[in-house]
N, C-alpha and C positions, 0 to 999 in steps of 0.2 A: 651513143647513150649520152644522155644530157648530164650536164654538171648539177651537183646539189650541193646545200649548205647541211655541213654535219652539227650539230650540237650536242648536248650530254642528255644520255637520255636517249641516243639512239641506238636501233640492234643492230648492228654490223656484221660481216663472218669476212674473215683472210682470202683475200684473191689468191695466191699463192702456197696455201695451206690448210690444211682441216681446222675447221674450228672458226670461235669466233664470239662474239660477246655484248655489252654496253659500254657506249663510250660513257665513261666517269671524268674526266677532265681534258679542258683543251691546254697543248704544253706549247702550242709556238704554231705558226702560221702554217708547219709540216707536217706535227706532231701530235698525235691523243693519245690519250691513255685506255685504256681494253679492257674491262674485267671480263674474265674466262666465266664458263659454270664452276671452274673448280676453285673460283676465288682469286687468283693471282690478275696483279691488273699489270698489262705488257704495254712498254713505249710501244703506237706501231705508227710507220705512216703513213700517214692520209689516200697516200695512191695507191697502196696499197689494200685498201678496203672498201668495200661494197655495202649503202646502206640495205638492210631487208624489210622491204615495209610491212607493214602490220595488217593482221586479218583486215580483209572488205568483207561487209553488210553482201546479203544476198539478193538479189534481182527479185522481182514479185513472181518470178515464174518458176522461185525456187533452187532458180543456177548460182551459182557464187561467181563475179567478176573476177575476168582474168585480170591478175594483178601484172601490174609492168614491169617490163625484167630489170636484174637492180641497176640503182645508177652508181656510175663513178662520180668519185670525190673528188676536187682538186683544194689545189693549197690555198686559192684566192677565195675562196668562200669562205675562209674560215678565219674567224677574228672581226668578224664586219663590225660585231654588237663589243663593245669592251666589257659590258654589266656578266657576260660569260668566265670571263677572265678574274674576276677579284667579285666573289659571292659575299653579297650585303650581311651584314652580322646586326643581329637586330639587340636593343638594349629598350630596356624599361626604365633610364635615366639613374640617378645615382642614387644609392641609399645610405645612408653615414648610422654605422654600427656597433656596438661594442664601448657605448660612449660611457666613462667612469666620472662622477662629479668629482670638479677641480680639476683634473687634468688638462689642461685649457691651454697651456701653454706647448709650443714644440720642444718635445726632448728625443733625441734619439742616441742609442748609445750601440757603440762596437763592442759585443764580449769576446772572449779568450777564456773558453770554459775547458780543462784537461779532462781529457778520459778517465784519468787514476789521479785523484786530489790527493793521493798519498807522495806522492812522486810523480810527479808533472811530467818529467822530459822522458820518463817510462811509457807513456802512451800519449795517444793520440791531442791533438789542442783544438777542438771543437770550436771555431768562429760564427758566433751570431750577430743578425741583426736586430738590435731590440725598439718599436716602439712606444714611449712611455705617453701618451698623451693622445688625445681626443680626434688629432688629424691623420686622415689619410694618407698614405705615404707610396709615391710612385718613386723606385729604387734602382738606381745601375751600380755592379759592384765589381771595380775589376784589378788586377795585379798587376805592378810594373817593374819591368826587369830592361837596364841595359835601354830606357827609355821608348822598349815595347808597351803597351796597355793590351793586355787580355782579360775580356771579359770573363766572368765565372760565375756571376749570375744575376736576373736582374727578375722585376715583377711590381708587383703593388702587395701592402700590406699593411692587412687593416688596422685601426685602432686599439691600444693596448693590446698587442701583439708581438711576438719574434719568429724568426726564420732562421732557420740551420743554413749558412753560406757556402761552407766548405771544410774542411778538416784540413791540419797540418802532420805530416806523419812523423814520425821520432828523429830519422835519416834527414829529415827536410829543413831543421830547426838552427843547423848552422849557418844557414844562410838566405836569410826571409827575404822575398819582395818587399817593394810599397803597397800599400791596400787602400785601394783609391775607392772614392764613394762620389755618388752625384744623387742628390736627394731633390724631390721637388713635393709637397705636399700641400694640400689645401684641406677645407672645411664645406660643410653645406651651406653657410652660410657666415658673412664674414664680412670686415670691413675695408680689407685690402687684400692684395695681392703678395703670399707672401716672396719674400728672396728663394732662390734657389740655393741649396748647400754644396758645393765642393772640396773635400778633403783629400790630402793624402797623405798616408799616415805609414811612419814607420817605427815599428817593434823592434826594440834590439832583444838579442834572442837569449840574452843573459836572465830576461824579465823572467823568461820560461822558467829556470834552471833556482828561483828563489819563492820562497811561499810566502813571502811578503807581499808579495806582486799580484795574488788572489785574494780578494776581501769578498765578507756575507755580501749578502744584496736579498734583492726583493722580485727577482728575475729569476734564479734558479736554486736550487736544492742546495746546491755547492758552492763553494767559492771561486769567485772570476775574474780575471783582469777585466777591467772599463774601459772604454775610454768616449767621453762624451763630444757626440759630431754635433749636435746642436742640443742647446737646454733653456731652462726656464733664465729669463732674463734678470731677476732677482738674486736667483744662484749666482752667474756672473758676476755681477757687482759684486757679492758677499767677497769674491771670492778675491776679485781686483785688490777689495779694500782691505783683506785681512792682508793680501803680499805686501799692500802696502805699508800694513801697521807694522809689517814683521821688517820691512826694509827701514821704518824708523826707529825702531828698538836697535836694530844692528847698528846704526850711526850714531847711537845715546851708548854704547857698550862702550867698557872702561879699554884703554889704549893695551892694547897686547903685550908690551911689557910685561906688564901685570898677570897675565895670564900663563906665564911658563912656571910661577912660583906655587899659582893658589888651584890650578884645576890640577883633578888628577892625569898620570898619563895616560894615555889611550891604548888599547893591544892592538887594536885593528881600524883602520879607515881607508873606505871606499871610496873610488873615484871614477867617474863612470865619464870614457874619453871622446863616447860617440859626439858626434858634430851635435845633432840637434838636443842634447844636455846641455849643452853649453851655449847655444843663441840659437833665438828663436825665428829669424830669416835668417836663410841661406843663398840668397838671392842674387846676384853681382860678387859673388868668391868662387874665385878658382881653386881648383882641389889642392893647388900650393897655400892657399892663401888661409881655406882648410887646418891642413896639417901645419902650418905655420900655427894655429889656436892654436890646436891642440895640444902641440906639442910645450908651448907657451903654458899653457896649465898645466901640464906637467910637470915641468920645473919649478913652478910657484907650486903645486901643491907638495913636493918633494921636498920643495927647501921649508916650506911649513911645518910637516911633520917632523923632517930633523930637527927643527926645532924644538918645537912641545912636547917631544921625547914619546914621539908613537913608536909603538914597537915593530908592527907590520903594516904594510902600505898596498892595499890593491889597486890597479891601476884595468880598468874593462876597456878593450880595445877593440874588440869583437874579431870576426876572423878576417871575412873581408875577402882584397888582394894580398894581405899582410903587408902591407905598406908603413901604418899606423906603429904596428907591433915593434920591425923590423929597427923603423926609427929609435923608437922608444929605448929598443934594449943595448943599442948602439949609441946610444945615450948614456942609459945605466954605467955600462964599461968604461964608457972616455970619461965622464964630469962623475961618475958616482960610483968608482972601483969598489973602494970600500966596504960596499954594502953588496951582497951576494943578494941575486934573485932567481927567480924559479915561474914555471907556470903555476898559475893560483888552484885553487881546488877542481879537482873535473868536475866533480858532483855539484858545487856553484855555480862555478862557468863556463864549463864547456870547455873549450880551447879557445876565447876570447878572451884572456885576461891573465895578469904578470904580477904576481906579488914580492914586493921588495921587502928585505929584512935588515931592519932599522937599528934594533939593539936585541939584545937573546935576553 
């Protein structure tokens, strides 16, 4: 029997077995794919199966041609053409949709939307991705742990739009990855090319555990955490220029002397110990070098509050390897006996955070 080329599309039956069907895909120079009559489509291989050719036309005298008996497959026929292998996907070119006047600039934003806005760390933490603006948005979105990156979802998403990412569940919230984004967007039409975006972004998980951390918006029903991956360039500046106005007022402010007689005391101040609160590259520090800040803010903000006569002192370290913590409160004991401390509120913090007790 002569060799033949199989393709998709052809009827085959099992040399080996009853039965038999349409090859629907070629898998490898060995291998097709089978669909049965009964629907199931089966690896099978190539040697193992017999093309069955298809009804012949009838002779003028009435007889129907003997059809020739089937032929065998082999492996080397198969794969000649590559256009078999990766089927052409047709498009009708791009169409830019959904376009709002004004919205002209790129804005994209990360939300942190909770299940139960009564009580956040009660239920689920709903993560979107929101486009606020005019352009198209082709999206990779993935998690890193332990300097893994797993993917968790990715796609295109059109204009003035959002997408549901992933959920974080109640159990999960003490100890979050980084949420890393790689954004690339364009226009129908346009004068450049824009930059690509790369974030990676990490939540500490205290944010979850306080309803300050969810503000209105114009994106959902309910209140969200934000946090803006790229935005309108004018926002930016606004935003440069007010830290800036705010860091020259703080160097016009009267010398602190002054300040332990005429403000009042305070009950309560917050101190949030995570690394990226405290500088904004982390780049070239060693995790000594790390908990060396750190811990360096702690004492200044400890020796500050004893001064100006706060009454309680929270200190958010998050849980971590308890490294941070561990320090912290072996701290407390050696340089700060005096003052008894405690874990701070569950219902606040979690188990990320050490509240010291200043005066009763």
């Amino acid at each position: 029997m002569s060799a033949t080329t199989i393709k998709i599309g052809d009827q085959v039956r099992f040399m080996n077995e009853v039965g038999g069907g349409r090859v629907t895909a070629i898998l490898s120079k060995d291998l097709v794919s089978v669909e049965t009559k009964d629907g199931f489509e089966i690896p099978t291989y190539i040697k193992n199966l017999v093309v069955i050719e298809p009804d012949l036309p009838r002779s003028s005298s009435g007889r129907p041609f003997t059809p020739s008996p089937p032929r065998p497959i082999t492996p080397s026929s198969v794969g000649q053409n590559p256009n078999d292998q990766y089927p052409e996907i047709k498009r009708n070119g791009f169409k830019e949709i959904n376009q709002h006047k004004g919205n002209d600039f790129p804005e994209f934003i990360f939300a942190a939307l909770p299940d139960n806005p009564g009580n956040p760390p009660e239920g689920k933490i709903l993560l979107y991705l929101v486009n606020d603006c005019n352009y198209t948005l082709i999206y990779h979105f993935a998690t890193k742990m332990a300097n893994q990156y797993t993917t968790a979802d990715a796609g295109m998403l059109e204009p003035n739009t959002k997408v549901e990412l992933e959920s974080i569940q109640p159990k999960a919230m003490a100890e979050l990855p980084e949420y890393c984004f790689q954004l690339l967007f364009f226009r129908k039409n346009g004068t450049q090319l824009e930059e690509p975006v790369q974030k990676e972004i990490r939540i500490s998980p205290i944010k979850f555990f306080k309803a300050s951390s969810f503000v209105k918006n114009n994106y959902f029903n309910t209140p969200a955490l934000l946090i803006r991956l790229a935005e309108h360039p004018l926002r930016a500046e606004l935003d440069k220029l007010t830290e800036k106005d705010f860091q020259q007022v703080t160097l016009t402010k009267e010398p602190k002397k002054q300040i332990a007689v005429e403000i009042p005391k305070s009950d309560l101040v917050e101190i949030d110990l995570h690394i990226n609160e405290l500088i904004d590259d982390t780049s070239g520090l060693s995790n000594a070098d790390m908990l060396k800040l750190q811990l360096n803010t702690f004492r200044k903000e400890m020796d500050n509050a004893i001064a100006t006569g706060v009454k309680k002192i929270v200190f958010i370290h998050g849980v971590g390897d308890g490294v941070l913590k561990n320090e912290l409160r072996r701290e407390l004991q050696r340089k700060y006996a005096r003052y008894p401390f405690q874990d701070a509120s569950f219902r606040e913090y979690g188990f990320g955070a050490t509240m010291a007790v200043l005066r009763k």
